[in-house]
N, C-alpha and C positions, 0 to 999 in steps of 0.2 A: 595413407592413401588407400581408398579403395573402389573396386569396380562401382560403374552407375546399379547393377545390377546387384549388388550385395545391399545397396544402401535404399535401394526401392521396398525391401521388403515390409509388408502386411498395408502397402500403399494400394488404394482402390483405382486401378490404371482402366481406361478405357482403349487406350490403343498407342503401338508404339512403330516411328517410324527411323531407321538408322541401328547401330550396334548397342548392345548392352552391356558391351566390356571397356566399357568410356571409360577410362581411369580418371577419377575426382580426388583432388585436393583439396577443395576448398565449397562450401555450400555457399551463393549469394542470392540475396534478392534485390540488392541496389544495382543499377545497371551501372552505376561509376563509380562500382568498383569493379567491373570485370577487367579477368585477363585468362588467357589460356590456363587449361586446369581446373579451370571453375564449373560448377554444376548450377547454372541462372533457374531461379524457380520465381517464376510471372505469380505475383501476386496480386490480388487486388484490392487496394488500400482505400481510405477515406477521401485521397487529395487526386490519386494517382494510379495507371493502373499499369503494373510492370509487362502486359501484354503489345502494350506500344513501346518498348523497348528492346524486343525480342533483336531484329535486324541490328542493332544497335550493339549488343552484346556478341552477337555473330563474328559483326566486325572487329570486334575488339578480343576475338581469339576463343570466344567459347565453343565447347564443342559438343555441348548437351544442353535439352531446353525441358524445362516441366512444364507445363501448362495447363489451363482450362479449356481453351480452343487454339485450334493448331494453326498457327500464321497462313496468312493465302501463300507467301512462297519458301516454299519446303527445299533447304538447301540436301544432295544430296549425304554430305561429307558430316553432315549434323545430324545429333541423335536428337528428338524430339518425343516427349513423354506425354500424352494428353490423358488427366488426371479428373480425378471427381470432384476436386476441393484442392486447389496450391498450397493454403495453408496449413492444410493438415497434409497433403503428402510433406510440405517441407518441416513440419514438426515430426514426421515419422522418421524421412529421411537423416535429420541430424541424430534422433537419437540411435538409427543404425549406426550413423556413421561413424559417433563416438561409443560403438562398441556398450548402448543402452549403461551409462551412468548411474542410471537412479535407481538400477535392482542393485545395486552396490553399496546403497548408500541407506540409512533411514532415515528417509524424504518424511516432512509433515507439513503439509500448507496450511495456511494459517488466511480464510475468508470472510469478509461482511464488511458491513460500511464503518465502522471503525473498529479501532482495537487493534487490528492487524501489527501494524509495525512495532505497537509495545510486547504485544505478546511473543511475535516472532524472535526480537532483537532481547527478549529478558528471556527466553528458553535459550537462545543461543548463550548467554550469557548464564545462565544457570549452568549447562550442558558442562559448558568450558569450565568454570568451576569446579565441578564435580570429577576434573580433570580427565574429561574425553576431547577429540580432534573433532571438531565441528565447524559447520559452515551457514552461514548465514546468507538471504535475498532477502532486502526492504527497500523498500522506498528511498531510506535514507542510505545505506551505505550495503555493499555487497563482502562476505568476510571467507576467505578460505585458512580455516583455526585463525591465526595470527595478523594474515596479510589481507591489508583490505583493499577491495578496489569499485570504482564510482560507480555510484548507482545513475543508471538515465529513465528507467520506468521503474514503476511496482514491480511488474513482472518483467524481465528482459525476453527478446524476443527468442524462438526458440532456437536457433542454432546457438545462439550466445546461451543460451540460459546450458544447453546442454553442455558444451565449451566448460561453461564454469562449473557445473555439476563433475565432469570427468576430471579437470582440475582438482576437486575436493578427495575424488578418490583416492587419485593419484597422490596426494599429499598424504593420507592416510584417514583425512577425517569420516568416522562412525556415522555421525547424524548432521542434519542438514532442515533449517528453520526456515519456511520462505512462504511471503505472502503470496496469495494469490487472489488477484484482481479480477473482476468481472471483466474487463476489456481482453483479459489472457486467455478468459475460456471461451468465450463467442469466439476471441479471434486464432481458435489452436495453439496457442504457444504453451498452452502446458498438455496437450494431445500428446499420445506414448509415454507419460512419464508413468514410472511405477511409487504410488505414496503408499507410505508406513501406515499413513494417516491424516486426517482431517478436522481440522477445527470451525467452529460458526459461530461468530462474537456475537452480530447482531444486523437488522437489516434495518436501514431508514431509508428516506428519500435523498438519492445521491444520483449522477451521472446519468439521469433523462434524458441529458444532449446528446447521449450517445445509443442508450437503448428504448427510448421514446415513451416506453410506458411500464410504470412501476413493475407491473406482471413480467415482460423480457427480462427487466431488473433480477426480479426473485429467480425466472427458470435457469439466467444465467448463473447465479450463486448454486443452484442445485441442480445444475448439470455437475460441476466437479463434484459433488456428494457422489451421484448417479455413476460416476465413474471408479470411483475410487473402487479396489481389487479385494474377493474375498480373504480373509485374513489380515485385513487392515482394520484402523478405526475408526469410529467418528465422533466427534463431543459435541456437544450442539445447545446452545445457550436455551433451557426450557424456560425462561422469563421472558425470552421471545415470543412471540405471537407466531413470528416464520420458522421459531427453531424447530419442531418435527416433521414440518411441511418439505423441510430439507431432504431428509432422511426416509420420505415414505418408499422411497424404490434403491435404497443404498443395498449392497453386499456387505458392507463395512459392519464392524458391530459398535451398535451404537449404546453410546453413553451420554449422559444427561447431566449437565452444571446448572446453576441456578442459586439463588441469593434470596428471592422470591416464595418459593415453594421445596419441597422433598425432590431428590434427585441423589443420582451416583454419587455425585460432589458437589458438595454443599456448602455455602458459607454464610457465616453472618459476621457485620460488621458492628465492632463491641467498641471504639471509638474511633473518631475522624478527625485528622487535626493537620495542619501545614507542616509540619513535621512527619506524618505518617499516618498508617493503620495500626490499628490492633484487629484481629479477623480469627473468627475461630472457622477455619475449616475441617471438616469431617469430626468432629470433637477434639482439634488440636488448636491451643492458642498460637498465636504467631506475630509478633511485630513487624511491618514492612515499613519501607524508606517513603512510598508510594503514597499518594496523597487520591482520596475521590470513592465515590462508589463505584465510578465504572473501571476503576484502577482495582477495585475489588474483584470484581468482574475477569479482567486480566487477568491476576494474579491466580483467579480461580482456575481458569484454562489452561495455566502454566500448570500448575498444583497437577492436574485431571493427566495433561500432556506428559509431564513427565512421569506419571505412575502407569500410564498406557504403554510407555514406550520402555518401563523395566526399572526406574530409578528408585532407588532406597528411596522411600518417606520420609524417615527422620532425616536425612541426609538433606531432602529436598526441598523440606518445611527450613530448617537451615538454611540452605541457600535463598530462598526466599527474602528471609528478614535481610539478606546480605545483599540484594539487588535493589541499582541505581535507575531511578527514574530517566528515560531516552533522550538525549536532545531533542531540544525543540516540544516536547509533549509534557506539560505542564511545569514548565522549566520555570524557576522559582528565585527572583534575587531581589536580596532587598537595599534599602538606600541607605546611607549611616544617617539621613533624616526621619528613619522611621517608615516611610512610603515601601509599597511593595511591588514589585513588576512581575506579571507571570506571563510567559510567553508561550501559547498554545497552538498545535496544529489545525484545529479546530476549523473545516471549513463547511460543514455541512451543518443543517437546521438543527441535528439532535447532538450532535458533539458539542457546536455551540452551548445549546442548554444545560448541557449535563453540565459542561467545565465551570460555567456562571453559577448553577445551581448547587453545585461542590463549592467553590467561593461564599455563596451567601450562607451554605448551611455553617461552613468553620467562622466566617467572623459574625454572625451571630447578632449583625445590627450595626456593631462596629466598623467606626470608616465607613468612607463609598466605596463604589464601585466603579469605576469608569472603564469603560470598555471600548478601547479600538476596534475597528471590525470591516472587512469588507469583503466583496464578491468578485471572484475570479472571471476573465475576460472568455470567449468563446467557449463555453460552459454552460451548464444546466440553467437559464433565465428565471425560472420560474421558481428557484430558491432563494432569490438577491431580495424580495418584499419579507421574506420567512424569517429570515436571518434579522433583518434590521427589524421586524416586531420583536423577533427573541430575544434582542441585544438591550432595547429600548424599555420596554416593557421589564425588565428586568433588571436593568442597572442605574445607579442613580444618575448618571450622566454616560453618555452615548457620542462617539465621533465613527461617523462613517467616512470612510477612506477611500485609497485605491489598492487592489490585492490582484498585482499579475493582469493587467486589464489586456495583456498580450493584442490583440489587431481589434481592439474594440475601443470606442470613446470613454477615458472615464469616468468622463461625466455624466454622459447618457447609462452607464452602469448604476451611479453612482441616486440618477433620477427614478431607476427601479426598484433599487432598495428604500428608497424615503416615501416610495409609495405604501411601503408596510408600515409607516410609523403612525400611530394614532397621533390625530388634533392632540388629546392631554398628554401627548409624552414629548410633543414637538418642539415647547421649548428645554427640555433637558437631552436634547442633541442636536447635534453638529454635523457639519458637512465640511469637511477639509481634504480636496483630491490629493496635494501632495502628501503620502505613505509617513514621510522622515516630521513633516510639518504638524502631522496630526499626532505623532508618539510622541512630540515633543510637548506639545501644549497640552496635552494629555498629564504630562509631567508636571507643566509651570501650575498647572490647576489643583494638582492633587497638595495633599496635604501630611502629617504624621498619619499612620494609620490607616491611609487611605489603601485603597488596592488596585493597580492599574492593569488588565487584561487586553497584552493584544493577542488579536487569535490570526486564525488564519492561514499564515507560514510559517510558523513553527522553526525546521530547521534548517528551512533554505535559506541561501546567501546570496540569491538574487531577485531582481525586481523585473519581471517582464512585459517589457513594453514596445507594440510596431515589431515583435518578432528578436526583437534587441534583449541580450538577459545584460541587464546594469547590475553591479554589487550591490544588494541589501543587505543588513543583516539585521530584524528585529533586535535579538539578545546587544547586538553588539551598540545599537543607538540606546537604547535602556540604560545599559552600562555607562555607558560616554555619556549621558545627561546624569548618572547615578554618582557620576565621580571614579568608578570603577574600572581599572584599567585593565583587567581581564576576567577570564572564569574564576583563575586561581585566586585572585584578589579577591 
């Protein structure tokens, strides 16, 4: 526990009224959860705005308020904080409160429209190898060294994110692997953290619905660059078109990856095959389990990431060849008929392309292609035509589906991707709403040799529908139409 006034600190306050020796147990911004002890910080969200709650949390025993404007009736038994920004006092605030975590720790965020969760979860998985205590934030699972626990966002919000960072300390773990989301940096929840370091996979057109135009897009990704503390780092994909744009006003020192062109860290890929890489990075050859060039890409960052942050080379090149592709990101099984099934994350227009574009360059002609695919509900709209030309145009046969159509029609989803499909590719796709119906016949159709891609969701095991999450699990219907009764199988 500690005073309101210990955990304010380097918070931009406008004005306070009540005591500053508020003893706080507990930081909230859900109003149901308060109870005495609590420290309520009024935030203002997408749906909701924690400033109509205020009275509400009073009653239910709080005895301090943060805020952005200070309620009309000002109790006088209540401390009331009127701040510049809730979100960023209450990302400062946690990380006072847990006694600043992440100078403790060596933090590296790992940002851009993809790449993030392989890179993050294969350093974590390098790290641990190389036999140090480390912690992991992804999308798909949150890891302190050994013990894991659920992931609910890319980025958790910031008291929790801070919670689990001091948790890692406390365990003993050294380094700390986590992505970071453009939703995290517009909205503070990685505000007062201190990183090791900084990585930039890559940028496309993703999450419009949220920042409206490509540009907020980009400055959001290079506000965390713009933040990161002198004596840290940055790697930044120069194959990128955005990657130096990132880094024009960093403190960071910046290092340069690429596949494409000269840079820091360098790679070329010397073969590609459903089995793996071979990759000579920096003049080192190397084997990987990893299939793709944007897995090349990955593994490059890892490569760059771990030599920034101290680790033996040969040690690292090593572990490299020894690291497992992520669930759900080009997740690979095949049928005792021959048939292939690859299960991808893939929900944006250039992931899309890339995963299909890696498929067609390894089989080479051989087999089709058939490609499940569809578009997330209350999300970016104007990527649902993009997608289904990229799927269409590209694979020999095409079903479009439903993916999480959460409080949307979808079929009316389903009428804006078929808008992207050219007259010549129309009759080599499909339109099948139900998710399980369309992997299936995707199945009955395929053939020896053939190759079946759903993309998408990856390594979620539910289907979101009306707000409802139903159990799905792509891998696990593959298997069950494959004969295959589990992973291990």
């Amino acid at each position: 526990m500690k005073t309101l006034k210990e955990i304010l600190y380097k918070c931009r306050i406008r004005r306070i009224t009540g005591s500053l020796e508020v003893v706080v147990d507990e930081i909230i911004f859900d109003s149901r959860k308060a109870a005495s002890g609590n420290v309520f910080v009024a935030t203002r969200g997408t749906l909701t705005d924690g400033h109509n709650f205020i009275d509400d949390v009073v009653k239910a025993g709080v005895k301090a308020v943060i805020c952005e404007r200070m309620p009309d009736d000002i109790r006088e038994d209540i401390t009331y904080v009127e701040v510049e920004n809730s979100a960023e006092a209450m990302a400062l605030m946690a990380s006072n409160f847990y006694d600043n975590p992440s100078a403790q720790i060596r933090l590296t965020g790992i940002t851009g429209t993809n790449g993030k969760t392989t890179t993050a979860t294969l350093l974590y998985q390098l790290f641990k190898n190389l036999g140090y205590k480390t912690g992991l934030i992804s999308t798909v699972r949150n890891k302190i060294h050994d013990r894991e626990i659920q992931a609910t966002h890319t980025t958790p919000d910031a008291v929790a994110l801070n919670a689990l960072l001091r948790a890692m300390v406390d365990e003993g773990c050294e380094f700390c692997f986590m992505e970071v989301s453009s939703h995290a940096v517009v909205q503070h929840r990685v505000t007062g953290l201190t990183f090791a370091g900084g990585v930039f996979t890559n940028l496309t057109h993703d999450h419009l619905d949220f920042h409206k135009t490509f540009d907020a897009y980009l400055k959001a990704k290079k506000t965390f660059f713009d933040n990161l503390p002198a004596g840290s780092f940055a790697i930044v994909n120069a194959d990128d078109r955005n990657g130096l744009v990132m880094v024009q006003n960093t403190r960071a020192r910046v290092k340069t990856a690429a596949i494409k062109r000269q840079a820091d860290f360098h790679c070329r890929i010397l073969e590609n095959h459903f089995d793996g890489l071979q990759l000579n990075i920096n003049g080192n050859e190397v084997w990987c389990r990893l299939v793709g060039n944007f897995n090349a890409y990955n593994l490059l960052n890892i490569y760059a990431t771990a030599l920034m942050l101290g680790a033996d080379e040969e040690a690292c090149l090593t572990g490299l060849s020894e690291l497992k592709a992520v669930d759900g990101r080009f997740e690979y099984i095949k049928s005792p008929a021959g048939m292939v099934g690859i299960v991808d994350y893939a929900h944006t227009p250039d992931a899309l392309l890339n995963v299909i574009s890696t498929i067609n360059a390894i089989r080479g002609g051989k087999g089709r292609l058939i490609t499940v695919v569809g578009a997330g509900g209350d999300r970016d709209r104007s990527k649902r035509p993009v997608m289904a030309s990229i799927a269409t145009e590209n694979s020999d046969l095409t079903i479009l589906t439903s993916d999480n159509p959460r409080t949307e029609n979808p079929e009316e989803i389903l009428n804006e991707m078929r808008s992207g499909v050219s007259p010549e590719r129309k009759r080599h796709c499909l339109v099948i709403s139900d998710r399980r119906e369309a992997i299936r016949t995707a199945c009955t159709m395929a053939a020896k040799d053939d190759i079946i891609l759903i993309a998408g969701k990856g390594h979620e095991t539910y289907q979101e529908v009306m707000g409802v999450k139903h159990h799905f699990d792509d891998r696990e219907e593959l298997r069950e139409y494959f004969g295959i009764l589990s992973k291990e199988d």
